[in-house]
GUZAMI-792514 format. One line per field, with one value per atom (N, C-alpha, C, O, CB): x, y, z; residue number from 1. Coordinates in steps of 0.001 Angstrom, whole numbers, plus 500000, padded with zeros to 6 digits. Glycine has a CB too. Layout:
N
east (X, ...)
north (Y, ...)
up (Z, ...)
num (NUM, ...)
***
This chain:
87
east (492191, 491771, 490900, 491247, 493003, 489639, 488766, 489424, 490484, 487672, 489248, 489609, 489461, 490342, 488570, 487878, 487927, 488373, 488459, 487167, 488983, 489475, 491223, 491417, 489091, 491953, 493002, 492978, 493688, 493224, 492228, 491873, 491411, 491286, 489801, 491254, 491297, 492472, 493104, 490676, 492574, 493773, 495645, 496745, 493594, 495088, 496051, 495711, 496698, 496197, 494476, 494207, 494870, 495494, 492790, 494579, 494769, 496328, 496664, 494645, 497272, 498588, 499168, 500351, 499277, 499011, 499173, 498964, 499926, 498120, 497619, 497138, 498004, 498034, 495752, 498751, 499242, 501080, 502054, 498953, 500991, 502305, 502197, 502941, 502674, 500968, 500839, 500878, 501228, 501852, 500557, 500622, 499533, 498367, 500257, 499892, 498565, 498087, 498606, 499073, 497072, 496445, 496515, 497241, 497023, 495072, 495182, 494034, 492948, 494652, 494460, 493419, 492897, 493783, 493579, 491620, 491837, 490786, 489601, 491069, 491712, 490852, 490588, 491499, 491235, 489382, 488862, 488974, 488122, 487230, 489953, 490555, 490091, 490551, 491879, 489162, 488489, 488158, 488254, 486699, 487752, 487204, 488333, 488218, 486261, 489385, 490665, 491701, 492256, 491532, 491843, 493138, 492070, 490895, 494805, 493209, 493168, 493685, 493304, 493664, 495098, 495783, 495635, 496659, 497000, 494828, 494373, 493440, 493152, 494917, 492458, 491171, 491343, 490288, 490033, 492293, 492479, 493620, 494673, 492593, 493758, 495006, 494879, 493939, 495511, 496040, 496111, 497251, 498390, 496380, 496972, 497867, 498070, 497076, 497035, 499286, 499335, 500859, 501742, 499300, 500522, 501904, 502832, 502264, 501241, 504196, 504709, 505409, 505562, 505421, 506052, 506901, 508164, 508960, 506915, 508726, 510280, 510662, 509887, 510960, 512062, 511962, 512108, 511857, 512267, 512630, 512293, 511250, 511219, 512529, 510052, 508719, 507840, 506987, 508239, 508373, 507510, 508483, 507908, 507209, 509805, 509939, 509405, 509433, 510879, 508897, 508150, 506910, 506207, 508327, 506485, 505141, 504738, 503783, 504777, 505772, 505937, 506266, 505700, 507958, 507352, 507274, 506237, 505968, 507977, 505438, 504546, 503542, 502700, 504428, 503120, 502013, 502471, 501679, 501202, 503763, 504456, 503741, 502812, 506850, 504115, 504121, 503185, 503000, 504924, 502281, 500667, 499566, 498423, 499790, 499939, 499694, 499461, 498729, 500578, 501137, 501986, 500794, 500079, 504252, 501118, 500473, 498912, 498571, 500507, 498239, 496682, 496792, 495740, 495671, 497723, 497752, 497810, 497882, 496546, 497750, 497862, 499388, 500417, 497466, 499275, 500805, 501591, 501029, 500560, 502674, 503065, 503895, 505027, 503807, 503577, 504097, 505397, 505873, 502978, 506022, 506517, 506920, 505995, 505846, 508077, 508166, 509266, 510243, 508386, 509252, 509538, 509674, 508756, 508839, 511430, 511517, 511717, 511512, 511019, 512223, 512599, 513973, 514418, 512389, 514954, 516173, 516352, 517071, 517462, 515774, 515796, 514519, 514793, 515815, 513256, 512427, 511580, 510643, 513137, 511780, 511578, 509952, 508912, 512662, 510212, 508389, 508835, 509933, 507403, 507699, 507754, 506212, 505139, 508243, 506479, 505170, 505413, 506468, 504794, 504064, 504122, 502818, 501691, 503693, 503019, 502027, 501651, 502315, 502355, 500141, 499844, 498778, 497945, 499072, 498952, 498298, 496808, 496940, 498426, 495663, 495388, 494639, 493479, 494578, 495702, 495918, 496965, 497706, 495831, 497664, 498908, 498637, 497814, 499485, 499732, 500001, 500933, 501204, 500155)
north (508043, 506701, 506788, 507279, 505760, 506200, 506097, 505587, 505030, 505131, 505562, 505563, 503923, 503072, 506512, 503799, 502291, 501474, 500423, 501804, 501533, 501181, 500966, 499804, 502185, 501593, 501691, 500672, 499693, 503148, 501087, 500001, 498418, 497449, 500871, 498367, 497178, 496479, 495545, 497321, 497032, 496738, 496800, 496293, 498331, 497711, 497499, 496279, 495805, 498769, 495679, 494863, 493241, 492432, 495097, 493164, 492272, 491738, 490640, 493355, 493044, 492773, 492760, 492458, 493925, 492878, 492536, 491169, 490401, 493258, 490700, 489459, 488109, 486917, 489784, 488879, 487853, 487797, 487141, 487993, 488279, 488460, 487741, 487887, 490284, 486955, 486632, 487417, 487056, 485903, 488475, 489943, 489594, 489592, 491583, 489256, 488727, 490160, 491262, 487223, 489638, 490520, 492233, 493143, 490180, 492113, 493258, 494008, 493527, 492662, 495066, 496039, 497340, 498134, 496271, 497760, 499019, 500196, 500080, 498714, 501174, 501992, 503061, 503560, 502287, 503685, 505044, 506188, 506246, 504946, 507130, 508047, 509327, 510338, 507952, 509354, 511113, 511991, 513215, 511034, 511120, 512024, 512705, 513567, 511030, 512028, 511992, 513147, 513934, 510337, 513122, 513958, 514337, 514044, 512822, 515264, 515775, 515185, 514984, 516872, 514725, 514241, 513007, 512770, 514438, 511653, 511077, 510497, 510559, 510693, 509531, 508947, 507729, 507200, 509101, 506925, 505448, 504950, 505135, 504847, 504437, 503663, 502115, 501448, 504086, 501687, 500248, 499507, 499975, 499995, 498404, 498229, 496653, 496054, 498441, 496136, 494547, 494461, 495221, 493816, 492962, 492472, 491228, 490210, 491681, 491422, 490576, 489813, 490349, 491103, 488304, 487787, 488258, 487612, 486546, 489369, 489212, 490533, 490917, 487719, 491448, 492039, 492077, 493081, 492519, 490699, 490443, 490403, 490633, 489751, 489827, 490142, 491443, 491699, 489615, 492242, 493528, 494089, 494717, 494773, 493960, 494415, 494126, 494948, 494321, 492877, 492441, 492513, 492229, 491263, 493002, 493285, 495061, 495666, 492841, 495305, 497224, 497505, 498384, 498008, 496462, 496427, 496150, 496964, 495839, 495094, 494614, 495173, 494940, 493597, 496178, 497128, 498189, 498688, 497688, 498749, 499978, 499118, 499473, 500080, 498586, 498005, 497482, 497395, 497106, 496951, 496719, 498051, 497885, 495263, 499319, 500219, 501449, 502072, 500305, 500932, 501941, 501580, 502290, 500970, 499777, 499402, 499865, 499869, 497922, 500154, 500372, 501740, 502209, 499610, 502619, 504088, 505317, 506533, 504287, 504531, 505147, 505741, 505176, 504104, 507045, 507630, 507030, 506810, 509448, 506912, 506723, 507696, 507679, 505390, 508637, 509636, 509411, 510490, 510488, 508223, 508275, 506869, 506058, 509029, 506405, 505162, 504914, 504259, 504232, 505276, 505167, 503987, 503169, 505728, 503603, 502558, 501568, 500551, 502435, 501622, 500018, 499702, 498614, 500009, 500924, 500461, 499376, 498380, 501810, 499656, 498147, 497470, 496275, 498533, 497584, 496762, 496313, 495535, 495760, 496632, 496496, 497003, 496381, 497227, 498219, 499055, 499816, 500216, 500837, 499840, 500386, 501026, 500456, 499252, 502577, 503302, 503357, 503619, 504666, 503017, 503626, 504914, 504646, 501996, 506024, 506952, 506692, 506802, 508377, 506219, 506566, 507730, 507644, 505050, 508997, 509461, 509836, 510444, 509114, 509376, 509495, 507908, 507709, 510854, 506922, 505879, 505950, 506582, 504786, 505549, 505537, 503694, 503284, 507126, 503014, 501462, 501372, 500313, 500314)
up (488946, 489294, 490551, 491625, 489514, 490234, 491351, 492836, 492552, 490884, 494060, 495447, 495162, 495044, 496733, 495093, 495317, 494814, 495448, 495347, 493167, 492343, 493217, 493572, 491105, 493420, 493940, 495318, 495545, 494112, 495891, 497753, 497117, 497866, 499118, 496070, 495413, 495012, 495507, 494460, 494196, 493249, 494338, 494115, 491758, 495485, 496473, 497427, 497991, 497245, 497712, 498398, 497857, 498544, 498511, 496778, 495388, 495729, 496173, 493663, 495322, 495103, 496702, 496547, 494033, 497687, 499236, 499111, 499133, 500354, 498959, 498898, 497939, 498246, 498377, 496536, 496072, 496759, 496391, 494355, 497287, 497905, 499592, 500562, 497883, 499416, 501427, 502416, 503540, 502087, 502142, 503060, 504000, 503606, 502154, 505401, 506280, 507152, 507329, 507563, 507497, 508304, 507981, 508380, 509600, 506813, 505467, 506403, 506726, 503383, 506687, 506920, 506404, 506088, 507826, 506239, 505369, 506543, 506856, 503319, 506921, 507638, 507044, 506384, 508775, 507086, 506344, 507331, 508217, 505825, 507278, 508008, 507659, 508189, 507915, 506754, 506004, 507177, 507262, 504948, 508061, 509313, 510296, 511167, 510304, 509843, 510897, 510395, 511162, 510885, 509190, 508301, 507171, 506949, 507599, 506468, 504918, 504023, 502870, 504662, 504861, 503723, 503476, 502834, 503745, 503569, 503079, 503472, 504667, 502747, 502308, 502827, 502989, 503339, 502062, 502889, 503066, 503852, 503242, 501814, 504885, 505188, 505190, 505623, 506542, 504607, 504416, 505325, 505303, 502889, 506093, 507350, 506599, 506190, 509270, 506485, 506371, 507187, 507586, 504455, 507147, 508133, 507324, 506927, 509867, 507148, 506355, 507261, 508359, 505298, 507062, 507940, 507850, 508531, 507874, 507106, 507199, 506460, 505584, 506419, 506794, 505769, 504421, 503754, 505967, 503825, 502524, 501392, 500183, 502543, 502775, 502466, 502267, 501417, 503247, 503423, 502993, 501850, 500961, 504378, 501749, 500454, 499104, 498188, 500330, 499006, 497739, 497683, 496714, 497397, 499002, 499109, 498688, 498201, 500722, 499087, 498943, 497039, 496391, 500232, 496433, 495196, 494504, 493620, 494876, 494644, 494031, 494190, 493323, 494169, 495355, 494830, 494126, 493327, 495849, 494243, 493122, 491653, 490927, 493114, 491632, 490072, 489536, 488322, 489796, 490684, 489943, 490081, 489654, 490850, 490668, 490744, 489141, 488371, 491708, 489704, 488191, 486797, 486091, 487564, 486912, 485619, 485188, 484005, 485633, 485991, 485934, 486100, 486533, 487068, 485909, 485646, 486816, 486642, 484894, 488079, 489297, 489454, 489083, 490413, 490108, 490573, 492113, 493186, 490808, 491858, 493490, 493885, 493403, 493891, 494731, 494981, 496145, 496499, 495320, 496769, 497642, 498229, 498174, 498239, 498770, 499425, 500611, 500249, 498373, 501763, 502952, 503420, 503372, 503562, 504201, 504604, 504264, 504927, 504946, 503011, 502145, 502317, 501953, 500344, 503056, 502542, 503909, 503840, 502233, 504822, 506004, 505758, 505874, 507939, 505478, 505272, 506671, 506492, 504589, 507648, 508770, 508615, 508398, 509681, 508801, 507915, 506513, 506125, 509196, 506003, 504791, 504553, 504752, 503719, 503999, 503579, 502369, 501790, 504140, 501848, 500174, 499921, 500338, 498854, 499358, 499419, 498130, 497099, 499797, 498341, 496504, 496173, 495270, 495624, 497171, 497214, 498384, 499446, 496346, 497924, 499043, 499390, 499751, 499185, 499150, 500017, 500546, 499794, 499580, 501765, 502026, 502796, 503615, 503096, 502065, 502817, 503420, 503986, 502089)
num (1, 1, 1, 1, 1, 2, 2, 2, 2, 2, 3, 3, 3, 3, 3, 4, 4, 4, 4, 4, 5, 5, 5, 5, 5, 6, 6, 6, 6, 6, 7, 7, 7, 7, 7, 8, 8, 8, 8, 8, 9, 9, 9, 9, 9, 10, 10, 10, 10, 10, 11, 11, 11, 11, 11, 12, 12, 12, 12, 12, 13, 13, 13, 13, 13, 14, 14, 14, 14, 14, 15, 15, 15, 15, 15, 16, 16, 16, 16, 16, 17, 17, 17, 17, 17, 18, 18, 18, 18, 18, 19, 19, 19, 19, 19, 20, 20, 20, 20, 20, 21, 21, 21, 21, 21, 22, 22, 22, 22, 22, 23, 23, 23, 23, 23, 24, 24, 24, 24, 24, 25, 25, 25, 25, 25, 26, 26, 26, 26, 26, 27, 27, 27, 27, 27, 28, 28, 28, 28, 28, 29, 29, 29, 29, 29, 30, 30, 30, 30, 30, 31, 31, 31, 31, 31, 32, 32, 32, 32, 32, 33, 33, 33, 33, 33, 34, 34, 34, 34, 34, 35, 35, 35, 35, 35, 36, 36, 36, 36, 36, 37, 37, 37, 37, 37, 38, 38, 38, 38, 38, 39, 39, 39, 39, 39, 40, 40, 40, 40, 40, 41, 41, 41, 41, 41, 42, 42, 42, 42, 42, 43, 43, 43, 43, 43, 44, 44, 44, 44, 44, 45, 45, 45, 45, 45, 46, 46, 46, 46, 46, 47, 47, 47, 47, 47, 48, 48, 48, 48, 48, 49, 49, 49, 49, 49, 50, 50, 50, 50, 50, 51, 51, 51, 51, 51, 52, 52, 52, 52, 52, 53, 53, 53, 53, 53, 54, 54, 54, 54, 54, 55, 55, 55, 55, 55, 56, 56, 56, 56, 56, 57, 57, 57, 57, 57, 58, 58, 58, 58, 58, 59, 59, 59, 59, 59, 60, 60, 60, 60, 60, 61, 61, 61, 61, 61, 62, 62, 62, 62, 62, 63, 63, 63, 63, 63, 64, 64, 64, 64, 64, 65, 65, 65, 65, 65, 66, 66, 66, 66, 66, 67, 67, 67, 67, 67, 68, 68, 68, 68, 68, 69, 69, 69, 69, 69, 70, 70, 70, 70, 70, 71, 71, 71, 71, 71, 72, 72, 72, 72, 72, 73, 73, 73, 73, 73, 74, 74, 74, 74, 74, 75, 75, 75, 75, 75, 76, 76, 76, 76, 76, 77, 77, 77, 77, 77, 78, 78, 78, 78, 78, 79, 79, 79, 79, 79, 80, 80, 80, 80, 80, 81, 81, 81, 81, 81, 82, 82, 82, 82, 82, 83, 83, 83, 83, 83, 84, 84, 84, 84, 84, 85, 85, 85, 85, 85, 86, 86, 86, 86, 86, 87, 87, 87, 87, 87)
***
């Protein structure tokens, strides 16, 4: 799955979830291990949990892998690696 295709389709499902203040920084210059970071801010940890699900799963559906998900069992922060986006 194309990069931009993914920074989309991750932007999308943040967005239908009220995920405020969506940022996407391009880090290629910075690391190896990935070319995208995606920063959003939820009000609560209920929120970033449905925000952290709902990109697993609109991800999954359009054929993308998720290699990883950090931080859900408090919700406080949460990483999801999908490779070489990490949100």
């Amino acid at each position: 799955m194309k990069l931009d295709k993914i920074v989309k389709a991750t932007v999308d499902a943040l967005e239908d979830i009220k995920g405020r203040d969506i940022a996407v920084l391009d880090v290629r210059r910075m690391t190896a291990l990935f070319d995208k970071v995606i920063i959003v801010t939820g009000e609560s940890a209920r929120q970033n949990k449905s925000l952290a699900n709902h990109v697993q799963e609109k991800l999954k559906a359009l054929g993308a892998s998720v290699n990883g998900v950090e931080g859900a069992e408090s919700g406080e922060w949460i990483l999801v690696d999908l490779g070489s986006v990490v949100v």
